[in-house]
RODO-2510 file (C-alpha; in nm, 4 decimals, decimal comma):
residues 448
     n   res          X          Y          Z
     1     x    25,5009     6,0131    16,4733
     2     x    25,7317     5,8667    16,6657
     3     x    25,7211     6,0246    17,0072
     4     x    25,5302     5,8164    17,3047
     5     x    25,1804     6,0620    17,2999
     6     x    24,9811     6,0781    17,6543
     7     x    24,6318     6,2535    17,6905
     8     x    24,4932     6,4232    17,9375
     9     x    24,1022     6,4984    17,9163
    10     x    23,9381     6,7459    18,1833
    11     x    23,6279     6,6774    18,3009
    12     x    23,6499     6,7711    18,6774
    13     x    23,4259     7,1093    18,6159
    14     x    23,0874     7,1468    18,7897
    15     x    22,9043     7,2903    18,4346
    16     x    22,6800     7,5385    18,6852
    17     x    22,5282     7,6770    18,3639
    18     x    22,4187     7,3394    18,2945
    19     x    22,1910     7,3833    18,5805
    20     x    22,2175     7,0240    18,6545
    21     x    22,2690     6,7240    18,8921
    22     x    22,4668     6,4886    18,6066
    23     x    22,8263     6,6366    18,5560
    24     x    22,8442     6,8155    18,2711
    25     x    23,0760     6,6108    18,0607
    26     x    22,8228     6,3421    18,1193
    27     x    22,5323     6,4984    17,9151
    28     x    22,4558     6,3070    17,5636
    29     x    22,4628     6,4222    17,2310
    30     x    22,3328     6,1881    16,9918
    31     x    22,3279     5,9078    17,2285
    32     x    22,6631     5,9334    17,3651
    33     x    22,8134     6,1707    17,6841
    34     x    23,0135     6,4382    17,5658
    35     x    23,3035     6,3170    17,6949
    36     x    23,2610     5,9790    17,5597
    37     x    23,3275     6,1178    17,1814
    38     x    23,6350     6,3428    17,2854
    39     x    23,8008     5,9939    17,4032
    40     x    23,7066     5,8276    17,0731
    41     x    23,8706     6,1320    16,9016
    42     x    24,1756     6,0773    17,1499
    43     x    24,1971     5,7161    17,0589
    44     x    24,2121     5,7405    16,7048
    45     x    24,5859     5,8830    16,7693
    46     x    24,6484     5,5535    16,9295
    47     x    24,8428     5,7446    17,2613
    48     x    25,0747     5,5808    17,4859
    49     x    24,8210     5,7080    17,7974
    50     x    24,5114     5,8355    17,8648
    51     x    24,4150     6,0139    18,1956
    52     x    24,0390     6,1276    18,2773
    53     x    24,0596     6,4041    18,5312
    54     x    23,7585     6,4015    18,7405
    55     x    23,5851     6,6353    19,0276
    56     x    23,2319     6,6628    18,9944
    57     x    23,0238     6,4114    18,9856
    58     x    23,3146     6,1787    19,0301
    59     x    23,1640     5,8501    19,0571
    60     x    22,9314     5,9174    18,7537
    61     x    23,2077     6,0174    18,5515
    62     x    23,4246     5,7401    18,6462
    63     x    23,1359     5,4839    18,6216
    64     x    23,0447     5,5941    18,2600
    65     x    23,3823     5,6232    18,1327
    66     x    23,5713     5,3464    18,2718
    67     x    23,8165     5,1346    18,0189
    68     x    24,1130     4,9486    18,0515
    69     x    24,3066     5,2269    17,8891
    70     x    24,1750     5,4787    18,0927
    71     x    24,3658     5,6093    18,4152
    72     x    24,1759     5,8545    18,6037
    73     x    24,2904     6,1313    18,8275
    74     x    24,1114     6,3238    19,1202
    75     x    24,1291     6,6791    19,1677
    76     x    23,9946     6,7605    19,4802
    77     x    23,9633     7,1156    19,4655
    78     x    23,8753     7,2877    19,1623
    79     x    24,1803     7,5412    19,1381
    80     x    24,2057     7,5351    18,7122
    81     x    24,2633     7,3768    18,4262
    82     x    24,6814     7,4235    18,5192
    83     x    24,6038     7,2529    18,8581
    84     x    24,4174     6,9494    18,6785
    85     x    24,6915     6,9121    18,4387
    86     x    24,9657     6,9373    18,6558
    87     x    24,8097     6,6324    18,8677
    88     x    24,8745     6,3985    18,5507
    89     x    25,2079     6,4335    18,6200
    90     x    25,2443     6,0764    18,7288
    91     x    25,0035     5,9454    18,4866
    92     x    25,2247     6,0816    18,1548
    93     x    25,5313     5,9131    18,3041
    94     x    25,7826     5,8495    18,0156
    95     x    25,5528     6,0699    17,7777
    96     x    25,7446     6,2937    17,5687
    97     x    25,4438     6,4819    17,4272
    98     x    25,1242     6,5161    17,6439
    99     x    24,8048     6,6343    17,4828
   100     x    24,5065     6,7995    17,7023
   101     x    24,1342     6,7711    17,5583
   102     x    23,8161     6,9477    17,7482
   103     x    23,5240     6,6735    17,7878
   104     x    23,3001     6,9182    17,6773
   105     x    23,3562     6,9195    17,3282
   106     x    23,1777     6,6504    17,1596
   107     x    23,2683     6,8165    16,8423
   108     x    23,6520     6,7921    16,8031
   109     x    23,7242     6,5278    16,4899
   110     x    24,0062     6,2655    16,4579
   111     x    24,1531     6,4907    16,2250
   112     x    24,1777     6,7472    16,3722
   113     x    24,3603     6,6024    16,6624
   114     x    24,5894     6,4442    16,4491
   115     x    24,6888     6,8005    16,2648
   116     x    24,7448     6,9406    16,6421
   117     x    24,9796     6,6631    16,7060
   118     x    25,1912     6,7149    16,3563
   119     x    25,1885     7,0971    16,4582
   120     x    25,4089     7,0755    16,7497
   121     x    25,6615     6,8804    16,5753
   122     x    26,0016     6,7849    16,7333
   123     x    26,0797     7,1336    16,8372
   124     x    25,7967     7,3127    16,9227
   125     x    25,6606     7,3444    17,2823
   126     x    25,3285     7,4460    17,2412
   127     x    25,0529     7,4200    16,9905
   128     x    24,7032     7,4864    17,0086
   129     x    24,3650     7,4801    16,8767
   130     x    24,2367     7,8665    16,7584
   131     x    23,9206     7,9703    16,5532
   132     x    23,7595     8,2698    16,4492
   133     x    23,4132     8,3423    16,5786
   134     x    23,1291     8,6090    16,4875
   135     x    23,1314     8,6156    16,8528
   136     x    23,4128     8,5446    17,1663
   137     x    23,1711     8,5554    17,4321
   138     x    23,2868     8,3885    17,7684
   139     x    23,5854     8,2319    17,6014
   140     x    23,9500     8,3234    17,5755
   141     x    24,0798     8,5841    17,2772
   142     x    24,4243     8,4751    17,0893
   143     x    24,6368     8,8176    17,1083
   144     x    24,9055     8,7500    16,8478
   145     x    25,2840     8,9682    16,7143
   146     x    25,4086     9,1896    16,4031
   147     x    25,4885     8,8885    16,2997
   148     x    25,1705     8,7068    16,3393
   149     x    25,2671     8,4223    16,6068
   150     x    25,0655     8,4134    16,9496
   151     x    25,1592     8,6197    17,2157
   152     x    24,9101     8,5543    17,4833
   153     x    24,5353     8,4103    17,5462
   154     x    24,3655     8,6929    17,6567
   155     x    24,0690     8,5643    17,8867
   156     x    23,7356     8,6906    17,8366
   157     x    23,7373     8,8345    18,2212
   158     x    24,0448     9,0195    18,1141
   159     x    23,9513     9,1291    17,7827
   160     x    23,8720     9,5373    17,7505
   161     x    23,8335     9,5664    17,3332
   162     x    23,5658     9,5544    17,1251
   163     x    23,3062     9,2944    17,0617
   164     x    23,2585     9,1309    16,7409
   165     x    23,4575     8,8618    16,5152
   166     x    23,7540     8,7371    16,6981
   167     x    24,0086     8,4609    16,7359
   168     x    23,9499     8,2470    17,0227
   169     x    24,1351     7,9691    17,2200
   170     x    23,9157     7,6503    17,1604
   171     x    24,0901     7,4788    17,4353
   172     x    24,2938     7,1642    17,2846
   173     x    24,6694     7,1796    17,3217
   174     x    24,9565     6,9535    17,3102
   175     x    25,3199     7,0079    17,5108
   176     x    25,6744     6,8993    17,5034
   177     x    25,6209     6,7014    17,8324
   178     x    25,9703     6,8027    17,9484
   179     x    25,8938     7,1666    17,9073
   180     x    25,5149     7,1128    18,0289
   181     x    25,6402     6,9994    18,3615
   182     x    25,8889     7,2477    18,4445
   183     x    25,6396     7,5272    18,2837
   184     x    25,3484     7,4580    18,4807
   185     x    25,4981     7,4976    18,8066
   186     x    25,5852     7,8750    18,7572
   187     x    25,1956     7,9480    18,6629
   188     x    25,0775     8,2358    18,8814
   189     x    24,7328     8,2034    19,0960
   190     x    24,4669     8,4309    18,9503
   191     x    24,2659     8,7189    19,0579
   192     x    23,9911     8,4104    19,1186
   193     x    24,2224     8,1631    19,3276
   194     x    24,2768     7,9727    18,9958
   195     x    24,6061     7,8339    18,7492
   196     x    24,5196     7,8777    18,3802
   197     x    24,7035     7,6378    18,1591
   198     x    24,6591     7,8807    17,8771
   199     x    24,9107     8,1139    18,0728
   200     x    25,1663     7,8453    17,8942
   201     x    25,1001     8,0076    17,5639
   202     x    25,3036     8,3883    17,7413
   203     x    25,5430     8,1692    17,8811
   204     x    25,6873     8,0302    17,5618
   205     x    25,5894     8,3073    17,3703
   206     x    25,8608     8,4923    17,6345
   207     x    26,1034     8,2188    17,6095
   208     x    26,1600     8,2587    17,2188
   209     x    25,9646     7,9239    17,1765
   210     x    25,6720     8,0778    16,9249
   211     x    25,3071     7,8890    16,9994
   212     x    25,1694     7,7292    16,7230
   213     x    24,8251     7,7111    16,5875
   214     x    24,5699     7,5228    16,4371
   215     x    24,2715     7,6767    16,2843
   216     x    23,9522     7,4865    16,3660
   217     x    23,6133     7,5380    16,2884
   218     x    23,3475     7,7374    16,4923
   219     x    23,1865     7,3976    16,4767
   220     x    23,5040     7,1449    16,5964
   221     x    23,5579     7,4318    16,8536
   222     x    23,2336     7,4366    17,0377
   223     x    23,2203     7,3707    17,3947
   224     x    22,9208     7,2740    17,5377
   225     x    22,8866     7,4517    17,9080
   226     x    22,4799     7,5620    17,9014
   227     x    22,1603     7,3979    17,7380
   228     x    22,1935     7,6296    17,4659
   229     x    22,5167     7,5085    17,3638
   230     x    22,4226     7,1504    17,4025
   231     x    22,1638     7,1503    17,2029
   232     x    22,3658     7,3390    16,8953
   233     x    22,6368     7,0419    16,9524
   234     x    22,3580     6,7819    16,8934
   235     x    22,1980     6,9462    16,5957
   236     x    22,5641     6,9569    16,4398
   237     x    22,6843     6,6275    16,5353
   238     x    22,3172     6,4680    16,4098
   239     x    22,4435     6,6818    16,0909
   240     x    22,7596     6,4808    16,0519
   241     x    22,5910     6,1682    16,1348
   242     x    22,3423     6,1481    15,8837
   243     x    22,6067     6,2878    15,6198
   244     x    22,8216     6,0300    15,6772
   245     x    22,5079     5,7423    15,6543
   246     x    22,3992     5,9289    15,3140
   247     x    22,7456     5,9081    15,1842
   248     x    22,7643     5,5805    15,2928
   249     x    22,4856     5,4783    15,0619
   250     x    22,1500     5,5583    15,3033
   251     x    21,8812     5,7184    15,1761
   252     x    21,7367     5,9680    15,4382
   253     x    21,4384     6,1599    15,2494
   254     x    21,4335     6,4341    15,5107
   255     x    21,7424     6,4814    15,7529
   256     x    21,5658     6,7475    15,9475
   257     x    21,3162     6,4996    16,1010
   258     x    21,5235     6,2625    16,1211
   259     x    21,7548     6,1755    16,4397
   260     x    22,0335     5,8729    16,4083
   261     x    22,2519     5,8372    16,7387
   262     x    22,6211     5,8010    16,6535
   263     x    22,6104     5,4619    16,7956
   264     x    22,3707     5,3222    16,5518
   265     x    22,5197     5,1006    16,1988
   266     x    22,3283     5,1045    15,9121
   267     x    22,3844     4,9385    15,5924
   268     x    22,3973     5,0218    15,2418
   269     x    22,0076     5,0483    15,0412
   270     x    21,8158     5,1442    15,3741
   271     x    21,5778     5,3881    15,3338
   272     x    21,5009     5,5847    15,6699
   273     x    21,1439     5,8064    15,5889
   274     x    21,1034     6,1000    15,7861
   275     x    20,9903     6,1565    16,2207
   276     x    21,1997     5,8473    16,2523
   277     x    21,4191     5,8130    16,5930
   278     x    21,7578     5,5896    16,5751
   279     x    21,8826     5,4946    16,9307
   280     x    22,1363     5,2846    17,1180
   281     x    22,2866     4,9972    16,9486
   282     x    22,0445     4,9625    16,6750
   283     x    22,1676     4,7723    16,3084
   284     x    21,9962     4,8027    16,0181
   285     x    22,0373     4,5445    15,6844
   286     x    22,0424     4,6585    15,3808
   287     x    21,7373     4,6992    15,2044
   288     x    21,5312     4,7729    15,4763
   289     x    21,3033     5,0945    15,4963
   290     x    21,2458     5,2208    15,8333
   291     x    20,9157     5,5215    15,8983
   292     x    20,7801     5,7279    15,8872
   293     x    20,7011     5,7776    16,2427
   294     x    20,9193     5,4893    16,3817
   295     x    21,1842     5,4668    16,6792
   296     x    21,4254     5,1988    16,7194
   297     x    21,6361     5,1546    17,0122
   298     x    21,8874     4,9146    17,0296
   299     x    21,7104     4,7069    16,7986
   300     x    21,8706     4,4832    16,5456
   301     x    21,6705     4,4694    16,1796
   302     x    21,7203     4,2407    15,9312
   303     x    21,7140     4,2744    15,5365
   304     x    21,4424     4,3686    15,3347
   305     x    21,2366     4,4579    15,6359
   306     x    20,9515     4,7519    15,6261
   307     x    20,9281     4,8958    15,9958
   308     x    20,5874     5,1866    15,9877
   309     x    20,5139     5,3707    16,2587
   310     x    20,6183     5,1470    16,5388
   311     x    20,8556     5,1040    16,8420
   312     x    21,1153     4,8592    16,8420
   313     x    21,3400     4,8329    17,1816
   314     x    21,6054     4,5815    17,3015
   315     x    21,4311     4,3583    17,0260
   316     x    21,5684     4,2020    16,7284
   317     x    21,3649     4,0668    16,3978
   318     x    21,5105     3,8879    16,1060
   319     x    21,4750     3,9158    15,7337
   320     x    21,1737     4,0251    15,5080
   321     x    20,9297     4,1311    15,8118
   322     x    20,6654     4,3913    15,7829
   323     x    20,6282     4,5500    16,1024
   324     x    20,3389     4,8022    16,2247
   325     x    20,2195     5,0519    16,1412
   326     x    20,1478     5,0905    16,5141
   327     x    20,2818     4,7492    16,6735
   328     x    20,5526     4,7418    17,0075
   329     x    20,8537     4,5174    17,0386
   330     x    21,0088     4,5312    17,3334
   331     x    21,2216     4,3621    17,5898
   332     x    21,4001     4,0693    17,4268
   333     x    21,1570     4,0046    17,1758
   334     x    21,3086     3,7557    16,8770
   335     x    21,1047     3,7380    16,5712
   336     x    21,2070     3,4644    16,2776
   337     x    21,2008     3,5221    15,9168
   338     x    20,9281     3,5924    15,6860
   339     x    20,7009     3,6983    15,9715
   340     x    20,4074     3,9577    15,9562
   341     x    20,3632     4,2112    16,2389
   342     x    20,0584     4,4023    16,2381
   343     x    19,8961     4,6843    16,3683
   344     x    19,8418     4,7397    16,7186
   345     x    20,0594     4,4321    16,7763
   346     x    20,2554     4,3947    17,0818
   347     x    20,5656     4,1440    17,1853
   348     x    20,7345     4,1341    17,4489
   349     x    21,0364     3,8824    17,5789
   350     x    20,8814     3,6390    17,3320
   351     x    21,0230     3,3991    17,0546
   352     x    20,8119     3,4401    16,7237
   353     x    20,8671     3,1095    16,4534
   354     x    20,9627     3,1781    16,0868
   355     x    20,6774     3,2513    15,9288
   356     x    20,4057     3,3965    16,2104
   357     x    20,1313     3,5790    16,1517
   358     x    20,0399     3,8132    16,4090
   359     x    19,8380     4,0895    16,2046
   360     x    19,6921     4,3003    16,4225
   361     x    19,5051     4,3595    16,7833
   362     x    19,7256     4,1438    16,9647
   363     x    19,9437     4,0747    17,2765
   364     x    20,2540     3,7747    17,2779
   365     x    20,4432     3,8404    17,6298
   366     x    20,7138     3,5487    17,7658
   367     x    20,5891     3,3361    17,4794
   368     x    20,7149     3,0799    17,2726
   369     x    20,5507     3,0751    16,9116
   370     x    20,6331     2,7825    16,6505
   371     x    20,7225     2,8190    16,2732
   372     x    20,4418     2,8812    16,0701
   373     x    20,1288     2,9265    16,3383
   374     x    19,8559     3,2361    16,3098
   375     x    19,8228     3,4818    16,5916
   376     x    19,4458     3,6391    16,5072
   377     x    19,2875     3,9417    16,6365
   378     x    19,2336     3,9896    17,0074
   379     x    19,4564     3,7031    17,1044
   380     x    19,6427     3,7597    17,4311
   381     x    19,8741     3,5653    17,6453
   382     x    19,7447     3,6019    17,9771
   383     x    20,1202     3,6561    18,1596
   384     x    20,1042     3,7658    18,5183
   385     x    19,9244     3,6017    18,7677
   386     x    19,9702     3,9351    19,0177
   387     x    20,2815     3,8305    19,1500
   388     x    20,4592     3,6112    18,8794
   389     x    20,5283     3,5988    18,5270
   390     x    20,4364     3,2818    18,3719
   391     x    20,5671     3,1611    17,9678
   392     x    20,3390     3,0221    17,6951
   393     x    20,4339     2,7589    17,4913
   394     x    20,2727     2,7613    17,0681
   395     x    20,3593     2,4779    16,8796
   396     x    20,3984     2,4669    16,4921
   397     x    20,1217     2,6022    16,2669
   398     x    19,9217     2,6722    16,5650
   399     x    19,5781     2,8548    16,4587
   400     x    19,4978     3,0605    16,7557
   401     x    19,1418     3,1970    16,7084
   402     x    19,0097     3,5430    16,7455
   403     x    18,9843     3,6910    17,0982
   404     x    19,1725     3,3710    17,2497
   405     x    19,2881     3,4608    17,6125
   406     x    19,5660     3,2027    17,6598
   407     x    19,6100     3,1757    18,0417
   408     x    20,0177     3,0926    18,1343
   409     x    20,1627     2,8568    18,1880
   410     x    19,9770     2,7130    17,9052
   411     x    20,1328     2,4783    17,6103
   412     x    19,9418     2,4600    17,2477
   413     x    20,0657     2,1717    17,0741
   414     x    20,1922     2,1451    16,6816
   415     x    19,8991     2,1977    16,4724
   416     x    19,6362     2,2760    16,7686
   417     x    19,3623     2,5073    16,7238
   418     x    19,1213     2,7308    16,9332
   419     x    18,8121     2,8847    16,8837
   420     x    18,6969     3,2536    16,8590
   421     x    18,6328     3,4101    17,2429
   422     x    18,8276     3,0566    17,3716
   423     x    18,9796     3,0797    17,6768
   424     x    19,2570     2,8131    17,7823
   425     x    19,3228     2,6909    18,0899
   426     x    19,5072     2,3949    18,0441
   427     x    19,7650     2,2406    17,7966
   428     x    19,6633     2,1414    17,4109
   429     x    19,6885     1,8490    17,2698
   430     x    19,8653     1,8174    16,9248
   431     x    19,5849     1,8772    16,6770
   432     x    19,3352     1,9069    16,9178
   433     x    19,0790     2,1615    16,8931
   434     x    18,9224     2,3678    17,1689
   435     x    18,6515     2,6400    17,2031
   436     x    18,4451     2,7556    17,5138
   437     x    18,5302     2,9639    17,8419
   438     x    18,7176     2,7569    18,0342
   439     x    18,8058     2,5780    17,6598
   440     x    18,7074     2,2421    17,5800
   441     x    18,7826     1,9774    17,2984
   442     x    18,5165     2,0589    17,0042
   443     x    18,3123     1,7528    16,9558
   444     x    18,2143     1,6943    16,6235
   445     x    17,8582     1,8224    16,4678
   446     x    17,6124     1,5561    16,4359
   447     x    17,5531     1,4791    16,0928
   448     x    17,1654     1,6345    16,0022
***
């Protein structure tokens, strides 16, 4: 459409049912704040502005949302959703049409968003998001004519009929900004000391400007205000999630046990077995299979890997890598090619060659492993001295014996070997071979 679109997203409100010290809008699902996905919604309509209107929590919410496209605006006192708006004023300068979004609803869709916009049209005033419920609860009931356009939003404080199915307000609403502006000022104060913005939808209703709708579902019109709430906007949005991965060409075996952040990419032919835990900015290549029993946070996995029953975090490994079951990558750890990771491995802000072997039993932290060289059983690199962390240097095709304690800063040369139960305390000559506690060059046998 043609007409310059501004947003407006609330997320000034205290969420006291939260019961919580982070703001409510702030409060993931699948990985992300709330409010986080209604502003990817809001940018998919590519608007003109975007103001965040915070209260609460202010510095949190500013700190996790801030972008360059993003304008925020204080409302000191939390008088109402009309109040909040009507401080935007400013911020929609030269808008013609200004949208408002709640931050706690993680659910609404591009699409939907899109249809609200088209509903207003040139000539409307008003449009909003309605949908019918087995059950209005605390939230506002659409009251609409003979002739089936709105009339009022009833709110649930206000309401005297019966309980059951109803049409409710979900929130989401777009304006003629000309009309919003001169509208909003003539919004009575309520019973509670607070301006409603829904008190809009009377107002043009009584100017001859019918409201229009657009029907949502109970899903897209979910707000999440309690723990309750939250957690049925996770288990849908996990829902859509792994949908759209399956559809995408991933196989999940069991999506009920299986938990993908929105955040995460995964390619075509990966297989993701079930108690498996997708976090952060994690990628996944195709043919990959990640599980059972695995978590990944932003960890980046390369093709034709199998990841069993490990942990991967802030990590990255590269192609055709069998990982775990059991083993721990974490912090920075960068493993080559055509590695093997064992069981009850563990690396952390290492560099692992193409072609290791670390199988099992074993510890690589602040280390620097060549192409090629065999980590055995036991072997540790002996870090932290009690106050400082110290690197270890392995050369290529490095055989590192069983139980080795390799005390840093230490150096193995190319093609260097130690003995079972070795402990080295000083650098490695290329080729040389050492054994002993402290280790020592092997001399040869005598011949009999």
């Amino acid at each position: 459409m043609s007409d310059s679109l501004g947003v407006i997203v609330l997320a000034a409100g205290q969420g006291t049912r939260m019961k919580s010290s982070l703001p409510k809008v702030l409060h993931p699902v699948c990985g992300e704040p709330m409010a986080v996905h209604v502003l990817r919604a809001a940018r998919s309509l590519e608007p003109a502005k975007i103001a965040v209107v915070v209260g609460h929590g202010a510095a949190q919410v500013r700190e996790a949302l801030e972008a360059p496209d993003v304008t925020f605006v204080d409302q000191t006192e939390l008088l109402g959703t009309a109040d909040a708006v009507r401080r935007c004023r400013d911020a929609m300068a030269g808008c013609s049409s200004v949208m408002v979004l709640f931050g706690d609803a993680p659910l609404v869709t591009p699409e939907l968003l899109h249809e609200l916009r088209h509903a207003r049209g040139t000539d409307g005033v008003v449009a909003f998001v309605s949908a019918l419920v087995d059950d209005a609860g605390r939230l506002g009931r659409v009251q609409r004519g003979a002739d089936g356009s709105p009339l009022k939003i009833v709110e649930a404080a206000d309401y005297e009929g019966p309980d059951g199915p109803a049409e409710i307000n979900a929130g989401h609403c777009i304006f003629d900004g000309n009309w919003l502006w001169t509208a909003i000022e003539q919004i009575p104060r309520s019973a509670k000391g607070e301006y409603y913005l829904t008190h809009l939808v009377a107002a043009a209703a009584e100017a001859g400007k019918p409201p229009r709708t657009v029907n949502a579902s109970a899903a897209e019109a979910l707000g999440a205000d309690d723990r309750i709430l939250l957690a049925e906007a996770e288990r849908m949005m996990r829902k859509r999630i792994l949908e759209a991965h399956m559809t995408a060409g991933v196989t999940i075996v069991d999506p009920a046990t299986t938990y993908i952040d929105a955040t995460v990419r995964i390619s075509a032919d990966v297989t993701i077995l079930p108690n498996s835990y997708l976090h952060g900015t994690t990628s996944i290549a195709t043919g990959t299979t990640i599980g059972p029993g695995t978590t990944l946070r932003n960890a980046t996995i390369g093709e034709g890997c199998r990841v069993q029953s490990s942990v991967i975090e802030d990590s990255r490994i590269g192609n055709r890598i069998p990982v775990g079951p059991f083993a721990h990558l974490r912090g920075q750890a960068d493993v080559g090619d055509d590695c093997e990771i064992g069981n009850y491995a563990e690396i952390k802000n290492s560099i692992i060659g193409r072609g290791v072997k670390m199988h099992h039993f074993s510890y690589m932290g602040d280390a620097d492993v060549g192409e090629g060289s065999n980590i055995a059983a036991g072997v540790i690199t002996c870090n932290y001295d009690g106050v400082n962390k110290h690197r270890t240097t392995i050369g290529k095709n490095v055989f590192v014996g069983c139980d080795t304690m390799l005390v840093a800063p230490v150096t193995l040369g190319d093609g260097a070997m130690t003995g079972a139960g070795s402990v080295v305390t000083h650098d490695v000559s290329p080729g040389e071979k050492v054994a002993g506690v402290p280790a020592r060059p092997m001399r040869p046998r005598p011949e009999a």
